[in-house]
C-alpha atoms as an extended CHARMM CRD file, in Angstrom:
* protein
*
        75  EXT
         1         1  UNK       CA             57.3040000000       49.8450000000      176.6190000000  PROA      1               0.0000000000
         2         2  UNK       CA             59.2420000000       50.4990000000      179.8680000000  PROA      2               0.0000000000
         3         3  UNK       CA             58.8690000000       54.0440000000      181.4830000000  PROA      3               0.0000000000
         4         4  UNK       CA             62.9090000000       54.0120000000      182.9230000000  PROA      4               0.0000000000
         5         5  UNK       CA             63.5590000000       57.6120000000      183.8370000000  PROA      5               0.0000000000
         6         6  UNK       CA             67.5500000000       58.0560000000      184.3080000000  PROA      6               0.0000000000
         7         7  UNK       CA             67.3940000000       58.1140000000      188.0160000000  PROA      7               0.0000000000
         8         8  UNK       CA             65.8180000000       54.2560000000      187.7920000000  PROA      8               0.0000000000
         9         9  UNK       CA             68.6780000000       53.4170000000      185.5160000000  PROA      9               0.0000000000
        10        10  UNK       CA             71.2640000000       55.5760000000      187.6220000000  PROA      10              0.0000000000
        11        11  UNK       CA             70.1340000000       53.2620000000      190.4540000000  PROA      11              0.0000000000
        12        12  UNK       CA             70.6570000000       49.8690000000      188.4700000000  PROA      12              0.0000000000
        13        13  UNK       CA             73.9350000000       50.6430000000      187.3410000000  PROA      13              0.0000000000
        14        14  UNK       CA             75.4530000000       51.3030000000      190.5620000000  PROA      14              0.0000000000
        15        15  UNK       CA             73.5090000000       47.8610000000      192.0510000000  PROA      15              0.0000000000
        16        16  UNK       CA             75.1240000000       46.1510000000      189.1180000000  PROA      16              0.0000000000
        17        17  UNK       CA             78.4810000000       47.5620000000      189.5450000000  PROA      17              0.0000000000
        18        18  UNK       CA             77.8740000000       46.7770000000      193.3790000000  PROA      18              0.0000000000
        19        19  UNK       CA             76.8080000000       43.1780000000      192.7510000000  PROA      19              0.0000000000
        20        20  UNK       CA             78.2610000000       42.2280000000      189.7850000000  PROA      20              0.0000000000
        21        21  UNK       CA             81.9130000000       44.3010000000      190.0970000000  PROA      21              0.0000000000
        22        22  UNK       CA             82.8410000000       46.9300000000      187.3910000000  PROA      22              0.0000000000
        23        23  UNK       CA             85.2160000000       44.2350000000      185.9260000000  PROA      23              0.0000000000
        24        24  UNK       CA             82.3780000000       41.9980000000      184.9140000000  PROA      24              0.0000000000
        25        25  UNK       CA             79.4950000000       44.7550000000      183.9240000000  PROA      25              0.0000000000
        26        26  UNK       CA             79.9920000000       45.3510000000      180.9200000000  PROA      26              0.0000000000
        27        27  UNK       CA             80.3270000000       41.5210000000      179.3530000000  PROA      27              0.0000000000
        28        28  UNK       CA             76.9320000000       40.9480000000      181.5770000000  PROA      28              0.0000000000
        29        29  UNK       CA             75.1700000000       44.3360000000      179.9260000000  PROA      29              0.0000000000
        30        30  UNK       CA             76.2810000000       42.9430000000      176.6480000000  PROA      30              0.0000000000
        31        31  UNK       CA             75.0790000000       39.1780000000      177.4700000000  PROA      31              0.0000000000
        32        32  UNK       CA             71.7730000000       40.4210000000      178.9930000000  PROA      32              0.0000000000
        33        33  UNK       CA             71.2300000000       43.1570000000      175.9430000000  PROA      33              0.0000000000
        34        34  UNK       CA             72.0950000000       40.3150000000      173.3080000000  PROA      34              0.0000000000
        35        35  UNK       CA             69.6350000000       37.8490000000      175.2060000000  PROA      35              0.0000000000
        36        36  UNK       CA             66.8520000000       40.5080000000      174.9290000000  PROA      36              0.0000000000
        37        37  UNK       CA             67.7060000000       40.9020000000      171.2580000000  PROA      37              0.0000000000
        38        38  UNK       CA             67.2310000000       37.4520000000      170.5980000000  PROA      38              0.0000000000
        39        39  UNK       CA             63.7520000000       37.0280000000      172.3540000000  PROA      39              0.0000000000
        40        40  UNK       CA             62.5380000000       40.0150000000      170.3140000000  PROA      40              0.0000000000
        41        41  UNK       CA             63.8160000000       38.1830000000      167.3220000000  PROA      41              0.0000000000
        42        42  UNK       CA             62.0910000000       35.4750000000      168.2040000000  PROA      42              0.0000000000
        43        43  UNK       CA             58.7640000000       37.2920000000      169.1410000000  PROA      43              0.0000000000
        44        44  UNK       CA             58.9600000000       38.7430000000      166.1840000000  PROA      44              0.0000000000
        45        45  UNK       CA             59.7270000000       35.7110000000      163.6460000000  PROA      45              0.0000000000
        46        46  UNK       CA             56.5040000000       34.0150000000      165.3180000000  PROA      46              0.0000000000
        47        47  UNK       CA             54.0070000000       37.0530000000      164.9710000000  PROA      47              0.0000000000
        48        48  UNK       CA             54.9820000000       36.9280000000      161.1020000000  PROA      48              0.0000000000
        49        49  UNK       CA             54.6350000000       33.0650000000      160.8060000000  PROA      49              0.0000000000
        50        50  UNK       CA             50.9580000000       33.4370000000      162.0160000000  PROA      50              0.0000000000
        51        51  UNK       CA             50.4390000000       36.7950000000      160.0940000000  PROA      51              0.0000000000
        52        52  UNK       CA             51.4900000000       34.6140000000      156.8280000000  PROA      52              0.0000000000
        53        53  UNK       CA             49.0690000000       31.8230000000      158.6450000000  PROA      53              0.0000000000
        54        54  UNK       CA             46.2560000000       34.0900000000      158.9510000000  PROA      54              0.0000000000
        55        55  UNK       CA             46.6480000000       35.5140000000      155.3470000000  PROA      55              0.0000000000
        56        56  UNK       CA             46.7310000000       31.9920000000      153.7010000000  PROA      56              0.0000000000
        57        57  UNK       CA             43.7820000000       31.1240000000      155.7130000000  PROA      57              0.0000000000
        58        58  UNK       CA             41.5110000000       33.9190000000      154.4120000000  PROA      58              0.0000000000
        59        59  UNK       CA             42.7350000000       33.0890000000      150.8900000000  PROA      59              0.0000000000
        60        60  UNK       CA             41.0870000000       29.9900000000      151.4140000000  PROA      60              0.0000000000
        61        61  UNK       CA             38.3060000000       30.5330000000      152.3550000000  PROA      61              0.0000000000
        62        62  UNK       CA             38.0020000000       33.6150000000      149.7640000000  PROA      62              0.0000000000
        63        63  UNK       CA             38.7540000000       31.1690000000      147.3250000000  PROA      63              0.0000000000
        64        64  UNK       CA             35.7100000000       28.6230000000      149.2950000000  PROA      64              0.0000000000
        65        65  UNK       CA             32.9580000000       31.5530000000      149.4110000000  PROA      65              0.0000000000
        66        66  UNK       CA             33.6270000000       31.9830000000      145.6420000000  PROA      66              0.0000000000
        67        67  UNK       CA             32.9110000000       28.3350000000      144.6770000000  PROA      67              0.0000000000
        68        68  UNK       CA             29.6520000000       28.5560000000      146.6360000000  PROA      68              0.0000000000
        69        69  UNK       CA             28.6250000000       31.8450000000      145.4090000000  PROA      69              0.0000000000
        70        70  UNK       CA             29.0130000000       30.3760000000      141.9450000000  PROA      70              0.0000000000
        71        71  UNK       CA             27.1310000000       27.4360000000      142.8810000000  PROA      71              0.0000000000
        72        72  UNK       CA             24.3990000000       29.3940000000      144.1640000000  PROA      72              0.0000000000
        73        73  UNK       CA             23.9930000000       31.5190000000      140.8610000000  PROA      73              0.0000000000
        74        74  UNK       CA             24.1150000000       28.3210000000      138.8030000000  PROA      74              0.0000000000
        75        75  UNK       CA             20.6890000000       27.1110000000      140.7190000000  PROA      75              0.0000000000
């Protein structure tokens, strides 16, 4: 997803331990790594809601086309 080569991260660790402090780095890497875990979650819990949505949709209609094409053989 992200092409981060380990001088880009090299350089944002030592602008976080310059900004943030090397007291406080490590409870904001955990808080911003949780916080990214969560969205994902999220991301993910919604792409299988409308997969499921999707699925029961072409059941239906599956189910719809059948009833016609009976209907149409009955004629």
């Amino acid at each position: 997803m992200f092409d981060v080569g380990f001088f880009e991260i090299l350089i944002i660790f030592i602008v976080g331990i310059i900004l943030i402090g090397p007291e406080k780095l490590p409870e904001v890497l955990k808080y911003i790594f949780v916080t990214v875990r969560k969205i994902k979650d999220q991301f993910n819990d919604a792409k299988e809601e409308v997969s499921k949505t999707l699925n029961l949709e072409e059941a239906l209609l599956d189910e719809k086309n059948k009833e016609i094409l009976e209907d149409l053989k009955e004629r």
